[in-house]
MOPAC internal coordinates of N, CA, C and O (Angstrom, degrees):
PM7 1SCF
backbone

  N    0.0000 0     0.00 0     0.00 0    0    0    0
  C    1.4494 1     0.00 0     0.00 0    1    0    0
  C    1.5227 1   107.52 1     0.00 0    2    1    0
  O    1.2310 1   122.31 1   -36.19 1    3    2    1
  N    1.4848 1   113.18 1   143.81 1    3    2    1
  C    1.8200 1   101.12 1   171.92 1    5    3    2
  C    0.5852 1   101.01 1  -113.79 1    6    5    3
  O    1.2310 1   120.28 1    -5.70 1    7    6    5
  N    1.6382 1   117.07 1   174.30 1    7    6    5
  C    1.6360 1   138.20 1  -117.45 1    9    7    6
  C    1.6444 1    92.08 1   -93.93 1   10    9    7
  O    1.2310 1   113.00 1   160.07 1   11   10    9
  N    1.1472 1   130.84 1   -19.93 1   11   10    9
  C    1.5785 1   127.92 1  -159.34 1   13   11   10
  C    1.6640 1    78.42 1   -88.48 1   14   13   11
  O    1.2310 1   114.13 1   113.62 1   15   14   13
  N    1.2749 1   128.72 1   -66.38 1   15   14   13
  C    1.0743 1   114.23 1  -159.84 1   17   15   14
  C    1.7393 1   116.94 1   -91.19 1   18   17   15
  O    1.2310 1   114.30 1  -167.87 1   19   18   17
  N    1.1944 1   128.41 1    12.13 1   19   18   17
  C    1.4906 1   137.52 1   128.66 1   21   19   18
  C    1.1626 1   118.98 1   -47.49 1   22   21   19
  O    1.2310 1   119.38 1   127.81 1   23   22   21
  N    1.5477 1   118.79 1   -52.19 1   23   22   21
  C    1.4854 1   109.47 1   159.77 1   25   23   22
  C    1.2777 1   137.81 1   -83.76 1   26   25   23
  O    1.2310 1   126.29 1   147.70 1   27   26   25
  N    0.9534 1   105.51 1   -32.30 1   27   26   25
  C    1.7186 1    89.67 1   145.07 1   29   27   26
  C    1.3540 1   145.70 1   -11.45 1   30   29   27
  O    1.2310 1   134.78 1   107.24 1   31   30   29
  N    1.5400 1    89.01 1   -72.76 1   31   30   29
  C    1.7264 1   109.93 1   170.72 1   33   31   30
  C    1.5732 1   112.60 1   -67.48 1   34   33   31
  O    1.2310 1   122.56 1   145.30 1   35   34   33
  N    1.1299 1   112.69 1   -34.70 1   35   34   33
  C    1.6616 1   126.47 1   162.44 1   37   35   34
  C    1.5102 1   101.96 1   -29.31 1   38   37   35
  O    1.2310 1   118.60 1    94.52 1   39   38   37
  N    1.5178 1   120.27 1   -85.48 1   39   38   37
  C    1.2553 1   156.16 1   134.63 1   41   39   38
  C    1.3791 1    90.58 1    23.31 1   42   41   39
  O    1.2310 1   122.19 1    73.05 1   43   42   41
  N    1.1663 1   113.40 1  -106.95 1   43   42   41
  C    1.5629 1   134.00 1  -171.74 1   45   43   42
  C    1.2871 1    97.61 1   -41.75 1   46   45   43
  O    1.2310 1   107.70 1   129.09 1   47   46   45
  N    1.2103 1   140.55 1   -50.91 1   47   46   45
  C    1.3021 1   124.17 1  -154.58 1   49   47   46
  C    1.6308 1   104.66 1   -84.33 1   50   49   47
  O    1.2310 1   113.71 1   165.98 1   51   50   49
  N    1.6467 1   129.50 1   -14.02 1   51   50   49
  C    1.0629 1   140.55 1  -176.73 1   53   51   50
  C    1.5017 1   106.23 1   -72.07 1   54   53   51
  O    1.2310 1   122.75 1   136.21 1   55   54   53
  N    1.4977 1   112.34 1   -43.79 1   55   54   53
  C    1.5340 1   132.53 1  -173.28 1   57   55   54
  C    1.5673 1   107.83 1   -68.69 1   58   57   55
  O    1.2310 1   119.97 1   133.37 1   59   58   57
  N    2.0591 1   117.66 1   -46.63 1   59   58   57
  C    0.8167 1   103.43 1   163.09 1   61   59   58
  C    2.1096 1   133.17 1   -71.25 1   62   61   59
  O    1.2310 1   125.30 1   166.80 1   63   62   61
  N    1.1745 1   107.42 1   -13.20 1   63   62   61
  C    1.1928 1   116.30 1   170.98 1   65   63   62
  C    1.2408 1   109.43 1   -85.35 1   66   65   63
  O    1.2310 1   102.94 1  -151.20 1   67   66   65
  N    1.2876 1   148.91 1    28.80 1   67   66   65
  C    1.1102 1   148.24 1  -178.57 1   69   67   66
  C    1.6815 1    97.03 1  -141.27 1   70   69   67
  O    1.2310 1   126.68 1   148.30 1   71   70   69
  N    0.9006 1   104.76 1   -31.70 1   71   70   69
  C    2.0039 1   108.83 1  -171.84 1   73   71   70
  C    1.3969 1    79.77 1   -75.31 1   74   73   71
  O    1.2310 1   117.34 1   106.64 1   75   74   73
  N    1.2709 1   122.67 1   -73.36 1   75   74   73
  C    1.6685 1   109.21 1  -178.63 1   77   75   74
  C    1.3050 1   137.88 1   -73.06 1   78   77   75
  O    1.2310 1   115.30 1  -151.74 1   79   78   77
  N    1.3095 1   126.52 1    28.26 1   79   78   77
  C    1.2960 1   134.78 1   165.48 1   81   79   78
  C    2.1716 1    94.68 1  -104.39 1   82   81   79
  O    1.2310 1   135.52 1   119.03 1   83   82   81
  N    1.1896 1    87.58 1   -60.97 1   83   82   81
  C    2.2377 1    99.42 1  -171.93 1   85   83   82
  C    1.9423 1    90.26 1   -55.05 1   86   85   83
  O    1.2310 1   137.22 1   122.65 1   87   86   85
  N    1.4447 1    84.25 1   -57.35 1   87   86   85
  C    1.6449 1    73.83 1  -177.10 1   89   87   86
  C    2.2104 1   136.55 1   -47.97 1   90   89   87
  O    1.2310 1   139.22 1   146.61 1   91   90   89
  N    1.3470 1    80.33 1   -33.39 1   91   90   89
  C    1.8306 1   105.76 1  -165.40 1   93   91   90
  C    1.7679 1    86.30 1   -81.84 1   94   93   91
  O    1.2310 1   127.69 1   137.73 1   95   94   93
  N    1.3012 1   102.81 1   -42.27 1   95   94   93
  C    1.9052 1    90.48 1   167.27 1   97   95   94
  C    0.8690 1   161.92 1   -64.74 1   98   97   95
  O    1.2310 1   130.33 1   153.31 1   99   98   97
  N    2.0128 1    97.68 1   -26.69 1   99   98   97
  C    1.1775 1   121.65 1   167.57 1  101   99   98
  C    1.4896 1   112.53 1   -75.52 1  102  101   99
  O    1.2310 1   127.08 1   140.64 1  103  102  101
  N    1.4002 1   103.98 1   -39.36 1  103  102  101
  C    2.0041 1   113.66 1   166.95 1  105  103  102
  C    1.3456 1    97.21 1   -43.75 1  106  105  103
  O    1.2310 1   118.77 1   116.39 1  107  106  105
  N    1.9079 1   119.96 1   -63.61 1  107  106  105
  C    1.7572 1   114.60 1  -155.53 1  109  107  106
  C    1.5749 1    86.97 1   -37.98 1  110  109  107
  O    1.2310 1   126.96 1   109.44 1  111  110  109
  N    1.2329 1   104.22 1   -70.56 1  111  110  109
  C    1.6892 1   117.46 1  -166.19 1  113  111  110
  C    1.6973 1   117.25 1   -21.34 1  114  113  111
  O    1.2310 1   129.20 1   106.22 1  115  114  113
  N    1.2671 1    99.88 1   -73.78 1  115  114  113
  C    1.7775 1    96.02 1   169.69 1  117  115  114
  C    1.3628 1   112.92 1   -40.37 1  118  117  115
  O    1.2310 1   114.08 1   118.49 1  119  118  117
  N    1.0909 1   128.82 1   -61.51 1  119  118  117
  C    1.4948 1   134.95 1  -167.69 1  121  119  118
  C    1.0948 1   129.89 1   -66.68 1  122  121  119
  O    1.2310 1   123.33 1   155.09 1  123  122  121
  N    1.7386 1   111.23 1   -24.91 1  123  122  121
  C    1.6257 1   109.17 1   169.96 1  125  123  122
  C    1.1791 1   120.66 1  -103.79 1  126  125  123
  O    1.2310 1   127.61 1  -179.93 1  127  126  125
  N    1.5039 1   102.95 1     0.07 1  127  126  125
  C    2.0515 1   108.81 1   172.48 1  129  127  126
  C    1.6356 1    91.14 1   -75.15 1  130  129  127
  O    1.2310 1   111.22 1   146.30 1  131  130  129
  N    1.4834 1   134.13 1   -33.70 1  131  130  129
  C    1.4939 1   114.34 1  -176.18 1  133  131  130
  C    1.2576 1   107.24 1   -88.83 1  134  133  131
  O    1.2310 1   108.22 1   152.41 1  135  134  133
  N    1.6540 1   139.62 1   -27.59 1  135  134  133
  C    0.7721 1   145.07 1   174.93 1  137  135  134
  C    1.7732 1   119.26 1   -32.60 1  138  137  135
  O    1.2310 1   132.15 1   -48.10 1  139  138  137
  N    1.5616 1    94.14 1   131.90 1  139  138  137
  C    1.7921 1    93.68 1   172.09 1  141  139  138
  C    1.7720 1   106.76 1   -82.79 1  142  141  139
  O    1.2310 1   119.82 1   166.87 1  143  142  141
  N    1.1790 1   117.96 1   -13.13 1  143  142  141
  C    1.5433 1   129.87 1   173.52 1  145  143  142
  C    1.3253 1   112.54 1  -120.61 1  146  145  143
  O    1.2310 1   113.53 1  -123.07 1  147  146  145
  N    1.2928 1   129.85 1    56.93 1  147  146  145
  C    1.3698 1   124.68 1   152.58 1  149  147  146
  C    1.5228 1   132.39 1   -36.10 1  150  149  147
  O    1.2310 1   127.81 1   141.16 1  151  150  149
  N    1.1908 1   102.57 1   -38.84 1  151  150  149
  C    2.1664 1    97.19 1   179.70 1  153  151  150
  C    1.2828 1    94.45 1   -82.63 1  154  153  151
  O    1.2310 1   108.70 1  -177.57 1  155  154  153
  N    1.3344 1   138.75 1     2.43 1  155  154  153
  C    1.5219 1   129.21 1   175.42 1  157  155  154
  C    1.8224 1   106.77 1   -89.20 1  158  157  155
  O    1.2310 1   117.08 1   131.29 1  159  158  157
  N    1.3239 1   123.16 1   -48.71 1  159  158  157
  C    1.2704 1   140.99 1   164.40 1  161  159  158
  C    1.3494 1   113.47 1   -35.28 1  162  161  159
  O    1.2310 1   124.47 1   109.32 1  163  162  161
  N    1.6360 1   109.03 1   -70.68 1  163  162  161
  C    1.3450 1   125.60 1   172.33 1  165  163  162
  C    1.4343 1   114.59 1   -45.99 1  166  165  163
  O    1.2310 1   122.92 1   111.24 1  167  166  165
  N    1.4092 1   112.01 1   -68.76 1  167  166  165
  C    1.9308 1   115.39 1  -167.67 1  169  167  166
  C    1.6705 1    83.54 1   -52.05 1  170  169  167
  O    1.2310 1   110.16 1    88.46 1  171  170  169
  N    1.4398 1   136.07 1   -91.54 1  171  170  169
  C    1.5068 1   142.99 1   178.21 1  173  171  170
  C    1.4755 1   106.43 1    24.24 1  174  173  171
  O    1.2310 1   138.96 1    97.84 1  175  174  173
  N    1.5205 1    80.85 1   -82.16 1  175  174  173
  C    1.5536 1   100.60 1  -178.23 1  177  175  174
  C    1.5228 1   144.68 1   -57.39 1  178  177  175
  O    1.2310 1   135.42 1   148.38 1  179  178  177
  N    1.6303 1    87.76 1   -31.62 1  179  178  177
  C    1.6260 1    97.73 1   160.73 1  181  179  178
  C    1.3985 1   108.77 1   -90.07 1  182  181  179
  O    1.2310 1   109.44 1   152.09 1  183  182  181
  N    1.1717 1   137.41 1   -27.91 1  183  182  181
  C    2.0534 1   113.97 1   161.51 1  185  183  182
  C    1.2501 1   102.22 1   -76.60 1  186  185  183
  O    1.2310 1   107.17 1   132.30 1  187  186  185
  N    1.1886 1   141.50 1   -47.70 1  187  186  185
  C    1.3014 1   116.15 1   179.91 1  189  187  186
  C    2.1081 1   113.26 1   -49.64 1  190  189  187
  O    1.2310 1   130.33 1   115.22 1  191  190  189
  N    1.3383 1    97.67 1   -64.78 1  191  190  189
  C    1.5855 1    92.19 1  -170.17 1  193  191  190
  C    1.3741 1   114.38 1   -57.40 1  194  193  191
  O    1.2310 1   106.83 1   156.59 1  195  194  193
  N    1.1134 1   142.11 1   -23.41 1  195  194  193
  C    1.4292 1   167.43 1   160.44 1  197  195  194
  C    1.5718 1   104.18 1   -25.75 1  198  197  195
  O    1.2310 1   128.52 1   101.16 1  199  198  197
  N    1.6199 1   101.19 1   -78.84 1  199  198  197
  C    1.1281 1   144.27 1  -170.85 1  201  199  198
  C    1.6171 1    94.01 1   -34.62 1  202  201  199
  O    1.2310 1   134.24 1   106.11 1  203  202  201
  N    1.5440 1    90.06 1   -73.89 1  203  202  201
  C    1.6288 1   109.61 1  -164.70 1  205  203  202
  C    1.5883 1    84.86 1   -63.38 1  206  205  203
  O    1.2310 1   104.80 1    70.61 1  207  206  205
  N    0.7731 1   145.69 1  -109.39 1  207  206  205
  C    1.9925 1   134.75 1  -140.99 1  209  207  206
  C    1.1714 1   120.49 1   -44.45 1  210  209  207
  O    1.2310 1   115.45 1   167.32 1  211  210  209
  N    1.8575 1   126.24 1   -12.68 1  211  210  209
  C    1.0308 1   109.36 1   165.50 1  213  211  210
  C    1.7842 1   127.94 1   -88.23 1  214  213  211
  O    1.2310 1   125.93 1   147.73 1  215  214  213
  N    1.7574 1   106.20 1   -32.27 1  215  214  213
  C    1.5416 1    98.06 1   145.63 1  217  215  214
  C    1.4364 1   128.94 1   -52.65 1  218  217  215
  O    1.2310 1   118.54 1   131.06 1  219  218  217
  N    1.2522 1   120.39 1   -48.94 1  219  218  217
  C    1.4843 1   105.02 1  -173.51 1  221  219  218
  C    1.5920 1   107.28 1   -65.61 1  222  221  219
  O    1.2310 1   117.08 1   160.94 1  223  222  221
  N    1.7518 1   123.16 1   -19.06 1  223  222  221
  C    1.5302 1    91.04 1   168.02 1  225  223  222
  C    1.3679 1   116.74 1   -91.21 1  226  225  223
  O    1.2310 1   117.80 1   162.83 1  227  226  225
  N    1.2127 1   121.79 1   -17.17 1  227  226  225
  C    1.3026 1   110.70 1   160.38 1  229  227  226
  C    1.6997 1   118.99 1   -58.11 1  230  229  227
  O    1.2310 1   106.30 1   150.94 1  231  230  229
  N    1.2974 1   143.05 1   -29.06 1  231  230  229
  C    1.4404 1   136.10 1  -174.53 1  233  231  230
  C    1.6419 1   101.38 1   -89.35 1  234  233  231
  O    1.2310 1   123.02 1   171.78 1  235  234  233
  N    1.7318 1   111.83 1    -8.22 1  235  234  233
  C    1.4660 1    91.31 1  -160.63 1  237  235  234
  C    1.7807 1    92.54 1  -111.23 1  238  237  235
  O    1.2310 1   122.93 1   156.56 1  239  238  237
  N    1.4190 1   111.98 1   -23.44 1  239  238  237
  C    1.9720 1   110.50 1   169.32 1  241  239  238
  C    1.2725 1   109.87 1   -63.09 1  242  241  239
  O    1.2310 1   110.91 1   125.28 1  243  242  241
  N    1.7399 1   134.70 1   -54.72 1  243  242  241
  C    1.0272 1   141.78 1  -179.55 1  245  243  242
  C    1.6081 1    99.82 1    59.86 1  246  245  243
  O    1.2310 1   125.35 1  -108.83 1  247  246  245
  N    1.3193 1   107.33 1    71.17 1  247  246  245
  C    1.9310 1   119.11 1   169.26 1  249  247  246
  C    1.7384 1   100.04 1    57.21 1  250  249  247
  O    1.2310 1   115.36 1  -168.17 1  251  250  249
  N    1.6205 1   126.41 1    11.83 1  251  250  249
  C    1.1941 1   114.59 1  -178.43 1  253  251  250
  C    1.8009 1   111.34 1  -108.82 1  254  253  251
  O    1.2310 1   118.47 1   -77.12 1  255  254  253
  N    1.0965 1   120.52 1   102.88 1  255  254  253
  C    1.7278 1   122.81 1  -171.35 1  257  255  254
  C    1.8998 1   104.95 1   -64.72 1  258  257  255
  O    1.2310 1   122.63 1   171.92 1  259  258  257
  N    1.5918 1   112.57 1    -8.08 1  259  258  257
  C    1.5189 1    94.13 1   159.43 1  261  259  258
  C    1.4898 1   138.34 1  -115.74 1  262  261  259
  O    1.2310 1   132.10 1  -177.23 1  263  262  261
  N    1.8301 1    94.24 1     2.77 1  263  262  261
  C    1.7916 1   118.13 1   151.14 1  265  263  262
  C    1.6847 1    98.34 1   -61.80 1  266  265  263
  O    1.2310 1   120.75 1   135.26 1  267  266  265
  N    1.5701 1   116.18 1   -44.74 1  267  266  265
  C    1.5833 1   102.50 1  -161.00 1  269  267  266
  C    1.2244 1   119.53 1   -82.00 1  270  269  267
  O    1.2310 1   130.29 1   172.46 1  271  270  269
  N    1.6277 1    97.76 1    -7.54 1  271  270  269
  C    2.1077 1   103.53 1   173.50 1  273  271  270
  C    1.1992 1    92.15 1   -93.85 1  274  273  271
  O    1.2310 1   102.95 1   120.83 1  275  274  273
  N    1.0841 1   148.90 1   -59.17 1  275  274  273
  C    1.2760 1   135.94 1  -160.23 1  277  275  274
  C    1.8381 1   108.77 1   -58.19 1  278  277  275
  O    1.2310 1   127.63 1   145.41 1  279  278  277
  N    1.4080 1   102.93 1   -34.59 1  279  278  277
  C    1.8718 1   106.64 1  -163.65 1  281  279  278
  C    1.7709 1    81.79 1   -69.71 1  282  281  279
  O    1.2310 1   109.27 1   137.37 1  283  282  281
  N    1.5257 1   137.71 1   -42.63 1  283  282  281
  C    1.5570 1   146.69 1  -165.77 1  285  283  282
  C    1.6827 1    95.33 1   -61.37 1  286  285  283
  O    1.2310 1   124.48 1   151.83 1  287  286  285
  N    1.2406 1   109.01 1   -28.17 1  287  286  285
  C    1.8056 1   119.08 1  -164.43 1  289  287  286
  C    1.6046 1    99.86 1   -61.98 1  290  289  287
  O    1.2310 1   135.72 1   121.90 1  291  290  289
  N    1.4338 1    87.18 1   -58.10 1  291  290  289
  C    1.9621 1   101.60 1  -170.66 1  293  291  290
  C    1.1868 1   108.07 1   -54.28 1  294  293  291
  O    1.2310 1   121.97 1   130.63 1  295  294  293
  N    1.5476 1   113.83 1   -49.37 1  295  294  293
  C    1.6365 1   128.71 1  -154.62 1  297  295  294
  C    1.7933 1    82.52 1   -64.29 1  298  297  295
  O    1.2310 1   118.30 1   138.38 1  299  298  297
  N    1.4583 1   120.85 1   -41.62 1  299  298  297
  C    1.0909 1    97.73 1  -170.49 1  301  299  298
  C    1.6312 1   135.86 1   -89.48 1  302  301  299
  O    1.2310 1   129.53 1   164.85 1  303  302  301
  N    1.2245 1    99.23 1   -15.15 1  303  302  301
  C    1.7776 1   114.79 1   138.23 1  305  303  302
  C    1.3821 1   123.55 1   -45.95 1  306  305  303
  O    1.2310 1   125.05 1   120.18 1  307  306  305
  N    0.9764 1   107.90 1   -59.82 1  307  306  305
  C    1.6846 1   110.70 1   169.64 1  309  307  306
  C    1.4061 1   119.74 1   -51.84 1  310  309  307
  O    1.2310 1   123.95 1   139.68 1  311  310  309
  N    1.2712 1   110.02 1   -40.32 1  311  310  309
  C    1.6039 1    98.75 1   160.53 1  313  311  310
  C    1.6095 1   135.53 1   -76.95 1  314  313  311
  O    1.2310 1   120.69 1   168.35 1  315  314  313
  N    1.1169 1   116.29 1   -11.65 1  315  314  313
  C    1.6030 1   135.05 1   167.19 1  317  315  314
  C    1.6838 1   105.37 1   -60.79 1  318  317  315
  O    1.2310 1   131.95 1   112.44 1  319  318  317
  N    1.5236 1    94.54 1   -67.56 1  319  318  317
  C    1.5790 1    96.67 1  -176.23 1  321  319  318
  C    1.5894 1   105.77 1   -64.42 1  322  321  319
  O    1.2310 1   118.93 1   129.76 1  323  322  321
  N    1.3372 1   119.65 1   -50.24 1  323  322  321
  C    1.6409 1   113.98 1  -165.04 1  325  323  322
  C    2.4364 1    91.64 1   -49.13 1  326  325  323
  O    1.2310 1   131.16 1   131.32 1  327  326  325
  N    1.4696 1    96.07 1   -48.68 1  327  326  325
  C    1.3969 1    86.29 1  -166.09 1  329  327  326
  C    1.7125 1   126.89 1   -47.99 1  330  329  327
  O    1.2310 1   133.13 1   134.98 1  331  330  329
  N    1.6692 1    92.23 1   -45.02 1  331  330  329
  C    1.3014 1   117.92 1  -175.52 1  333  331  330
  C    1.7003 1    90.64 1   -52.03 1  334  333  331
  O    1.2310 1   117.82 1   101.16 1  335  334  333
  N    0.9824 1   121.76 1   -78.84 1  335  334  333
  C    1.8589 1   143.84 1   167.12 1  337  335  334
  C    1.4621 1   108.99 1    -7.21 1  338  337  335
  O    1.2310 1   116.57 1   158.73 1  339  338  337
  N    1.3765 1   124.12 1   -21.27 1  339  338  337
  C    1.5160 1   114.88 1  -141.50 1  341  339  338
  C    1.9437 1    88.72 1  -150.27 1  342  341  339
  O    1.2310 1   111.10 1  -179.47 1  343  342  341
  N    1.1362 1   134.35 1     0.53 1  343  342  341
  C    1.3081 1   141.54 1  -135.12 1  345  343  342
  C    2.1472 1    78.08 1  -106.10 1  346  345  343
  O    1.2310 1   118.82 1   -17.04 1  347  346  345
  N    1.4406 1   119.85 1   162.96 1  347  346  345
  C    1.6799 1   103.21 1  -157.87 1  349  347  346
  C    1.6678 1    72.97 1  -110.68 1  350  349  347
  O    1.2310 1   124.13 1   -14.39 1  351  350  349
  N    1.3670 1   109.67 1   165.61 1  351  350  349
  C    1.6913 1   120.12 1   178.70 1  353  351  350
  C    1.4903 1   104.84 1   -55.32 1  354  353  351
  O    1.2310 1   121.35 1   -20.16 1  355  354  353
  N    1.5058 1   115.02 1   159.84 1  355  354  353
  C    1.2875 1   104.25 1   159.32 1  357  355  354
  C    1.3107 1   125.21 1   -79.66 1  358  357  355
  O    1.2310 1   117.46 1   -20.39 1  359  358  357
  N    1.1035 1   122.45 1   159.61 1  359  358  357
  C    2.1544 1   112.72 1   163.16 1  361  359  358
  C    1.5881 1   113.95 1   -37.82 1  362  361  359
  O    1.2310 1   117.24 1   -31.73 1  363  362  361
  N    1.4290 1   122.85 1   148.27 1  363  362  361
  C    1.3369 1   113.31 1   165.98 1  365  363  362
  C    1.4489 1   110.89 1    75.68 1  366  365  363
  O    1.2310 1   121.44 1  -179.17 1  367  366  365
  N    1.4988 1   114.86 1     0.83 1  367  366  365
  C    1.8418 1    96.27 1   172.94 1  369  367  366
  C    1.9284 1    93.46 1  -115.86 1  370  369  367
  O    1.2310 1   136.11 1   -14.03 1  371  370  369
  N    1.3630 1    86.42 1   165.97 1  371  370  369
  C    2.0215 1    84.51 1   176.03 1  373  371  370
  C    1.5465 1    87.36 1   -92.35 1  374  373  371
  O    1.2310 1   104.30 1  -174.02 1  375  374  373
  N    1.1243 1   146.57 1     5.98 1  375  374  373
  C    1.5505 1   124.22 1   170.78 1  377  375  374
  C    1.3737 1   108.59 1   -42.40 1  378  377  375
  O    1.2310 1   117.92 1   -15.06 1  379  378  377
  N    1.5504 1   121.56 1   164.94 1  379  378  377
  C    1.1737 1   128.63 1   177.17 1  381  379  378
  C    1.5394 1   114.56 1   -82.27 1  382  381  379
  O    1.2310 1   120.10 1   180.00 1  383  382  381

């Protein structure tokens, strides 16, 4: 594969590790405001989500420090959109 499109996939896989870290948080969030055990939800969720983004940047840099900025690039795209995505309506609009 060449390097443009190695990173690429770099890329993508940063974006998807970031949709599921912002994403899996914004879930903890719903779930431990109803929760009768919230610090159980929470701790969970942060080793679990944790867990998962620091293997996937370790499997997706592979000893390379500009696979691991670029895979940090996505993750941080992924949090823009997950935020934008997840942000509550304003007053006064019929959005949901």
């Amino acid at each position: 594969m060449n390097n443009i499109a190695s990173l690429a996939v770099v890329l993508m896989g940063g974006i998807l590790l970031g949709g599921f870290f912002f994403g899996g948080l914004w879930w903890t969030v719903q779930k431990g405001l109803r929760s009768h055990h919230p610090a159980a939800w929470f701790f969970g969720s942060t080793l679990l989500r944790t867990g998962v983004a620091l293997a996937g940047f370790y499997l997706l840099a592979h000893d390379d420090w500009r696979k691991l900025v670029i895979c940090l690039l996505g993750f941080f795209l992924a949090r823009i959109v997950v935020t934008r995505m997840t942000r509550p309506a304003k007053e006064g609009t019929d959005a949901p």
